[in-house]
C-alpha positions as CSV (number, residue, x, y, z in Angstrom):
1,X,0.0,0.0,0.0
2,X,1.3,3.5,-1.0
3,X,1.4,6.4,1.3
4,X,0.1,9.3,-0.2
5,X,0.0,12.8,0.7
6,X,-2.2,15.8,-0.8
7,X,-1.4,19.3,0.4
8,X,-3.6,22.6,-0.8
9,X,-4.4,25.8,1.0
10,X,-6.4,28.0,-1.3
11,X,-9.7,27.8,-2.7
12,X,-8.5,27.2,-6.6
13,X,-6.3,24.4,-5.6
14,X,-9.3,23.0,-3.1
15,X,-11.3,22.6,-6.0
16,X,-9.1,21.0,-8.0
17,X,-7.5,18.4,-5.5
18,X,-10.8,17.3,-3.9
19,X,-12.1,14.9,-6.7
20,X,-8.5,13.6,-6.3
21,X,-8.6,13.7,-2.7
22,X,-11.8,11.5,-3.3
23,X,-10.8,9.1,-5.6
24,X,-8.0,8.1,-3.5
25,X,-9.9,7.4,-0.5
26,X,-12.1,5.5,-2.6
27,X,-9.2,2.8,-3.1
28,X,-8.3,1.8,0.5
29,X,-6.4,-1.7,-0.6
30,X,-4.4,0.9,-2.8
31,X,-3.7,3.9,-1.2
32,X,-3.1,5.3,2.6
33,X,-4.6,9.0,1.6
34,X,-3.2,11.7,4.1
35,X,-4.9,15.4,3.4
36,X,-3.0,18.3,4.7
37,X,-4.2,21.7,4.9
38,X,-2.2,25.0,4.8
39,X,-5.2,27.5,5.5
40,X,-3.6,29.6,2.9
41,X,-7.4,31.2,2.5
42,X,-8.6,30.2,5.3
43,X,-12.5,31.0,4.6
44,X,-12.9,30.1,1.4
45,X,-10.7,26.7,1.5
46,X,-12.9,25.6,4.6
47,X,-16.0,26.6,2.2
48,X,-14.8,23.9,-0.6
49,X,-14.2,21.6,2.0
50,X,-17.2,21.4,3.3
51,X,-18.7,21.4,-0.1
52,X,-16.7,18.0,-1.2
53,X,-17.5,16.7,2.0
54,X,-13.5,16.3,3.4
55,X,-12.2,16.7,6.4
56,X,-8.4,17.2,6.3
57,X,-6.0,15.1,8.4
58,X,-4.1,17.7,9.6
59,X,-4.4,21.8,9.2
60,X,-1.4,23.7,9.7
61,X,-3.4,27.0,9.8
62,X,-1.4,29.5,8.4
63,X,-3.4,32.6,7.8
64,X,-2.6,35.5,9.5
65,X,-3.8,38.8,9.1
66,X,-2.4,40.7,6.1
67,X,0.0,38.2,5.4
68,X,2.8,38.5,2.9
69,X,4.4,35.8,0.7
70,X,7.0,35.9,3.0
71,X,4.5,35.0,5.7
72,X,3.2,32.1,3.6
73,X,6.2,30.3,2.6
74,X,8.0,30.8,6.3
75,X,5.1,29.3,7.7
76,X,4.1,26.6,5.2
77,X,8.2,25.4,4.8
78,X,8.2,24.6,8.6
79,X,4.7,23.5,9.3
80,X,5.6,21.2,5.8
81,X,8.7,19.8,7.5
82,X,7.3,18.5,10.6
83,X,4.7,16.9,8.7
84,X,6.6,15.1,6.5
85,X,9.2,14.1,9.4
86,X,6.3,13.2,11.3
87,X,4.4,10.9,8.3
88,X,6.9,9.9,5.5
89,X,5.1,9.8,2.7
90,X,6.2,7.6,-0.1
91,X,4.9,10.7,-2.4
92,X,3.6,14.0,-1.9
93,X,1.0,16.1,-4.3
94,X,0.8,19.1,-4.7
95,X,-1.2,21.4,-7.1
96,X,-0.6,23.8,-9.7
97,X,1.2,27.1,-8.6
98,X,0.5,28.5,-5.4
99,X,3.3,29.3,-2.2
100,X,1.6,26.4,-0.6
101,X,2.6,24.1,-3.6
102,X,5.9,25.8,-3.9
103,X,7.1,25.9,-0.3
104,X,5.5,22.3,0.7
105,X,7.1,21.1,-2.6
106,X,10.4,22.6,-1.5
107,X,9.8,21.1,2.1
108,X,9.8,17.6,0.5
109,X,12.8,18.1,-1.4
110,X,14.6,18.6,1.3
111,X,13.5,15.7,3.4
112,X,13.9,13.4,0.5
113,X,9.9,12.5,-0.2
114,X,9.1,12.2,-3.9
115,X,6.6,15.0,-5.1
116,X,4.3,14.8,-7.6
117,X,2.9,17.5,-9.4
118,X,-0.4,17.9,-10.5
119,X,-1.2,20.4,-13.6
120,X,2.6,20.8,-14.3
121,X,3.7,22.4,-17.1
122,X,1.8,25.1,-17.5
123,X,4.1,28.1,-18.6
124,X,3.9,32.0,-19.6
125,X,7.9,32.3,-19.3
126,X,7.1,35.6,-18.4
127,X,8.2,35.2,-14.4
128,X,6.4,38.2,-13.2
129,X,2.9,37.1,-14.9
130,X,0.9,35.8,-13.2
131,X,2.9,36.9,-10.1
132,X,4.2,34.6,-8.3
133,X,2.6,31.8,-10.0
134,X,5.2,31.4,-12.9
135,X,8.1,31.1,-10.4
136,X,6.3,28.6,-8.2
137,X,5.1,26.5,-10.9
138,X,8.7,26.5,-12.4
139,X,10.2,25.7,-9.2
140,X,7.5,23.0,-8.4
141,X,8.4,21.0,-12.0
142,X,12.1,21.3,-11.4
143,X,11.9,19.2,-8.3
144,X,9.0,17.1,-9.3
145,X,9.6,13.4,-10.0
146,X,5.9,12.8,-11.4
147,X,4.6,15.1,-13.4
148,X,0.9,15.3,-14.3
149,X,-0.2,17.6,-17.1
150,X,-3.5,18.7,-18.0
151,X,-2.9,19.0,-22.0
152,X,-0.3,17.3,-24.7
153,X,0.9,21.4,-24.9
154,X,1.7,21.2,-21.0
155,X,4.0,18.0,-21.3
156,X,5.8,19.1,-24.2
157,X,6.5,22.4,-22.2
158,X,8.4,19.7,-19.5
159,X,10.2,17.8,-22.6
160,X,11.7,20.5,-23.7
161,X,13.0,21.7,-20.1
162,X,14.5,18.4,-19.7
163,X,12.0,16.2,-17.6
164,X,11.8,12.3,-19.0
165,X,8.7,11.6,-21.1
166,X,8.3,8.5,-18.9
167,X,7.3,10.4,-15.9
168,X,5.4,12.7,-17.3
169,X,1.6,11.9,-18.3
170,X,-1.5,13.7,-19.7
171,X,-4.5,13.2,-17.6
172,X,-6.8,16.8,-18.5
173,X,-7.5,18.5,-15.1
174,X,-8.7,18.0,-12.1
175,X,-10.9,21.2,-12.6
176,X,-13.5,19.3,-15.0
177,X,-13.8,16.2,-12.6
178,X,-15.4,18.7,-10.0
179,X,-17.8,20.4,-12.3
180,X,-19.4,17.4,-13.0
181,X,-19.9,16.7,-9.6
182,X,-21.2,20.2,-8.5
183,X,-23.5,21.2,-11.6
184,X,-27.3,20.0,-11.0
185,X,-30.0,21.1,-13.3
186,X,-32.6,21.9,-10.9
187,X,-30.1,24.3,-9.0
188,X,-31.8,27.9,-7.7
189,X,-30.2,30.6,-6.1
190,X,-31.8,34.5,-5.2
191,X,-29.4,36.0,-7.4
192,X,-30.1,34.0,-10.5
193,X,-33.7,34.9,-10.0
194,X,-32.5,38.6,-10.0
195,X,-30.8,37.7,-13.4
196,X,-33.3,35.5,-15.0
197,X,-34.1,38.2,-17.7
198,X,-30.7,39.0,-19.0
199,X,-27.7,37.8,-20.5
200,X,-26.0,37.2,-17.2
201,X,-22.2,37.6,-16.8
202,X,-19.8,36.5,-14.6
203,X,-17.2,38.6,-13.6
204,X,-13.6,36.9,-11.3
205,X,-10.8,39.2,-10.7
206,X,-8.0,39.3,-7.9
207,X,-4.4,38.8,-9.7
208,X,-1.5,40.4,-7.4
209,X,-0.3,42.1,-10.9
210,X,-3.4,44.3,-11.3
211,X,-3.8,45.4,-8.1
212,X,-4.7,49.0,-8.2
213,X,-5.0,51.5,-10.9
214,X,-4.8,48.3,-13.5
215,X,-7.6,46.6,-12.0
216,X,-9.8,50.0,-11.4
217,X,-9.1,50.6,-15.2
218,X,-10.6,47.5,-16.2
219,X,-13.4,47.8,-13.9
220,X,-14.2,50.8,-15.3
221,X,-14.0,49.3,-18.8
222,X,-16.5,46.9,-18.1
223,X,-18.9,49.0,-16.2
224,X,-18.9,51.1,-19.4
225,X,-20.1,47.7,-21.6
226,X,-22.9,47.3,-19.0
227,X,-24.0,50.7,-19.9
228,X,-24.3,49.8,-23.3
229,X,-25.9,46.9,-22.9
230,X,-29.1,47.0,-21.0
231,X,-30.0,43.0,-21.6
232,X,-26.8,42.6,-19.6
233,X,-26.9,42.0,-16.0
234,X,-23.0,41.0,-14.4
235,X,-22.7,39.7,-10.8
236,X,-19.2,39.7,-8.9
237,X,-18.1,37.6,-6.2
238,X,-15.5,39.9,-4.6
239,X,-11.9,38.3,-3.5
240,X,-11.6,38.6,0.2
241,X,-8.9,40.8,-0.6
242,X,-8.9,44.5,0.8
243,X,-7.3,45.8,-2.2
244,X,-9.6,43.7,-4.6
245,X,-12.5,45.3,-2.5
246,X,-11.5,48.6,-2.9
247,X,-11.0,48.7,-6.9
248,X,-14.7,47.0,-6.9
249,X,-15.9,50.1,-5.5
250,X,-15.8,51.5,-9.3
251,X,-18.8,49.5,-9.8
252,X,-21.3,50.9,-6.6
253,X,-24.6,52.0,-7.5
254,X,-25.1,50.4,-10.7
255,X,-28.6,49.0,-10.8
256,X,-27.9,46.2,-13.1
257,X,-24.6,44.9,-11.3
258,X,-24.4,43.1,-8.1
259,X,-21.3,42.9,-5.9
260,X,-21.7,39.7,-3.3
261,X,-19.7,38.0,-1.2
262,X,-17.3,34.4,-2.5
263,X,-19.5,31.6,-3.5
264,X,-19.0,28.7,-2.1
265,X,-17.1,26.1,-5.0
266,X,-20.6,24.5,-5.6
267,X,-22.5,27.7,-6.2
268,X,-19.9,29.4,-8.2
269,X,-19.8,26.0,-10.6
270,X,-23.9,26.6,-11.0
271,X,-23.8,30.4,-11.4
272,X,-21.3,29.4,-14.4
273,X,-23.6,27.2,-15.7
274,X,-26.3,29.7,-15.7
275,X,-23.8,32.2,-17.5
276,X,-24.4,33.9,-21.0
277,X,-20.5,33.9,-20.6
278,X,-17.9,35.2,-18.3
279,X,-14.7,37.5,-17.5
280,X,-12.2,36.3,-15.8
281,X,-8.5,36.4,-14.3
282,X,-8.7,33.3,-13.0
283,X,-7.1,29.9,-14.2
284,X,-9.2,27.4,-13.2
285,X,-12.1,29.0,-15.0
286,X,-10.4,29.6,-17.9
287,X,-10.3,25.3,-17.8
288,X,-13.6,25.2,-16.1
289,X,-16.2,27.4,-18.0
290,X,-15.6,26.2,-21.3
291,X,-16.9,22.4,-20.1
292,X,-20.4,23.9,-19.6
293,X,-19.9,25.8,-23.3
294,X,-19.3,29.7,-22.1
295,X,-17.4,31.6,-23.9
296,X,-14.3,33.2,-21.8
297,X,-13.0,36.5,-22.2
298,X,-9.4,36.6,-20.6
299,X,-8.4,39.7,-18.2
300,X,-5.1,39.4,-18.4
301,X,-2.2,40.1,-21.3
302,X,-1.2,36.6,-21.5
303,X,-2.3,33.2,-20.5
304,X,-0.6,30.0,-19.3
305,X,-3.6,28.0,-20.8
306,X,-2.9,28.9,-25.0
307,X,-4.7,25.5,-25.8
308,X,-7.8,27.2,-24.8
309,X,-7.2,30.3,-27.3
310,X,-6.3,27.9,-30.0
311,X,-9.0,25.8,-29.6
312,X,-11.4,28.8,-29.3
313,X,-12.6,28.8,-25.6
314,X,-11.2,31.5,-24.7
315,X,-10.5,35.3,-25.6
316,X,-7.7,36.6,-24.5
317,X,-8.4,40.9,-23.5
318,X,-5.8,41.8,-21.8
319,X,-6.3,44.6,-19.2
320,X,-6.2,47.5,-21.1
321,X,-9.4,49.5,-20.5
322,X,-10.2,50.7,-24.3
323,X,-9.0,47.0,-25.2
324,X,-11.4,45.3,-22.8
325,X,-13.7,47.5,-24.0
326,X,-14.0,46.6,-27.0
327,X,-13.3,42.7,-26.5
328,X,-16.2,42.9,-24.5
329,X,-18.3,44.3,-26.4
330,X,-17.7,42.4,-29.8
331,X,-18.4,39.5,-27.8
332,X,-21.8,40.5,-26.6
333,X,-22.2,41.7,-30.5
334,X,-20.9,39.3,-32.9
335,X,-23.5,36.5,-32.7
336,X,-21.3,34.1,-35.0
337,X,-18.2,34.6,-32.7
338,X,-20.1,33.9,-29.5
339,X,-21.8,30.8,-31.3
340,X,-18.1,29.6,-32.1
341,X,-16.8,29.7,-29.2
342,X,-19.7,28.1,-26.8
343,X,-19.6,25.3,-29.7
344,X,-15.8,24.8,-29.2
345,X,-14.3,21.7,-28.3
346,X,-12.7,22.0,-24.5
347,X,-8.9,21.0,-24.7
348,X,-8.8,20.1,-20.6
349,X,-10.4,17.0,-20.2
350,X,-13.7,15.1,-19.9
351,X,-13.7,14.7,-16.2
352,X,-11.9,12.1,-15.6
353,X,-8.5,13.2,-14.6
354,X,-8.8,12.4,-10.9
355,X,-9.0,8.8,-11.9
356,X,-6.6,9.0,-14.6
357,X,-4.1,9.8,-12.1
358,X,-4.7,7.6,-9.0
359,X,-4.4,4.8,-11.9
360,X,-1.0,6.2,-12.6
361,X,-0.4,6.1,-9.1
362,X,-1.0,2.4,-8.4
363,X,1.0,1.1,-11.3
364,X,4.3,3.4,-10.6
């Protein structure tokens, strides 16, 4: 039997690792499935938890009050090396590109437990976008042993920085395997009834980089589309984030825009699903949305996900406010365009990576 260890502490990577975390446990004779928790958010992790039903093994609670990344990877390298001292995995996961991955990556290196990695590959080469994502994702595949891409692009990224093709395997993502679970056609919610007459959009935003003036500029860029467009209704679930909170302000008093609180993961899935199409910074949506055919306009000026571009998922705006102006806006306009890209085949996965990789797992 094989000692695994999962480790996440945000919300995205909550998401993603839970169908994992799931499959595992589902395989006893198999696996002995340890689930360690950083608290990196603490809130909105313990909402995704509670949502897939999983109650970690150990929580190393983190957070702390305005915490910095040096904060994070202080306290996640030390609370990662007891554990592992302590429990002696035969592998460690980790997920994506987060300091938790990074630092709990780097904690196993050090003690000599294999890690594997979970969506590796993904790359902008561009190390300050997304900030600090590129770095830690980079770091986590350098000292990865197993390497488990999402996409045939992802894994050739990892060929051509050296890793073996043996130990590297497609598998889609993890990100698919808990839509399925989540989405339910007879879901209601308050704020969908609000929305039921429009074209609703969703709207995600919180990246370090655009903190500020960026991010007030492409607020105000999309406030101006609403104008235009009185079929459109948008609602925001605002990041936790003070600074996030504050550019969000750009969008008060606007009768046909509604600024709410996080969803929790199961909600947020069904509000996609209830989507004319959405806006986003995120990653995970930009794997996510396409699955339940919405187009995705891209807030950002490059993406580490170019097989969803290609294969005509997603737009890419930047953050530019005349650009996402206009991006915006041909989107709501161009019938044919928006046709295309709901149509467009997803490049991430049919939601089945979770077992994909614990099958991996019990034959390596």
């Amino acid at each position: 039997m094989k000692k695994i260890m999962l480790v996440f502490g945000t919300r995205p990577e909550a998401i993603k690792m839970c169908p994992l975390v799931r499959e595992l446990r589902s395989r006893p004779d198999s696996f002995e499935t340890t689930v360690v928790v950083t608290g990196q958010h603490r809130e909105m992790l313990d909402q995704v938890l509670e949502a897939f039903d999983i109650k970690p093994d150990l929580d190393l609670d983190i957070m702390q009050a305005r915490q910095t990344l040096f904060d994070v990877t202080e306290r996640t390298l030390d609370g990662m090396r007891r554990v592992l001292a302590l429990k002696r995995p035969d592998i460690l996961l980790v997920h994506g590109d987060t300091t938790t991955s990074f630092a709990s990556a780097l904690a196993a290196f050090y003690e000599g437990v294999t890690v594997g990695h979970v969506e590796a590959g993904l790359r902008t080469y561009n190390i300050e976008a997304p900030f600090p994502e590129e770095f830690n994702r980079q770091a986590i595949d350098i000292v990865s042993k197993w390497s488990f891409s999402p996409t045939e692009a992802a894994r050739e990224n990892l060929i051509r920085e050296g890793k073996k093709a043996e130990t590297i395997f497609v598998t889609g993502n993890t990100e698919i395997d808990a839509i399925k679970m989540m989405v339910r056609d007879d879901y209601t919610h308050p704020e969908l009834d609000w929305a039921a007459d429009s074209r609703l959009v969703i709207l995600t935003a919180h990246r370090r980089e655009t903190l500020g003036d960026t991010m007030k500029s492409m607020f105000r860029a999309i406030r101006r589309v609403v104008d235009r467009h009185e079929e459109v209704k948008l609602i925001y679930p605002v990041h936790l984030n003070p600074a996030v909170r504050e550019a969000a302000e750009v969008f008060w008093n606007h009768p046909r825009i509604r600024l709410i609180d996080p969803l929790a993961a199961s909600d947020f899935h069904n509000f996609l699903a209830h989507s004319h199409l959405v806006l986003t910074d995120s990653g995970g949506i930009q794997e996510g949305a396409p699955a339940l055919n919405k187009p995705v306009l891209v807030l950002r000026d490059e993406t580490e996900r170019p097989e969803g571009v290609a294969a005509g998922t997603l737009l890419l705006a930047g953050t530019n406010e005349d650009a996402i102006y206009d991006t915006f806006t041909r989107l709501l306009e161009d019938n044919e365009l928006y046709a295309k890209m709901a149509a467009a085949k997803n490049p991430y996965g049919e939601g089945l990576a979770s077992k994909i990789i614990a099958d991996i797992l019990e034959k390596n």
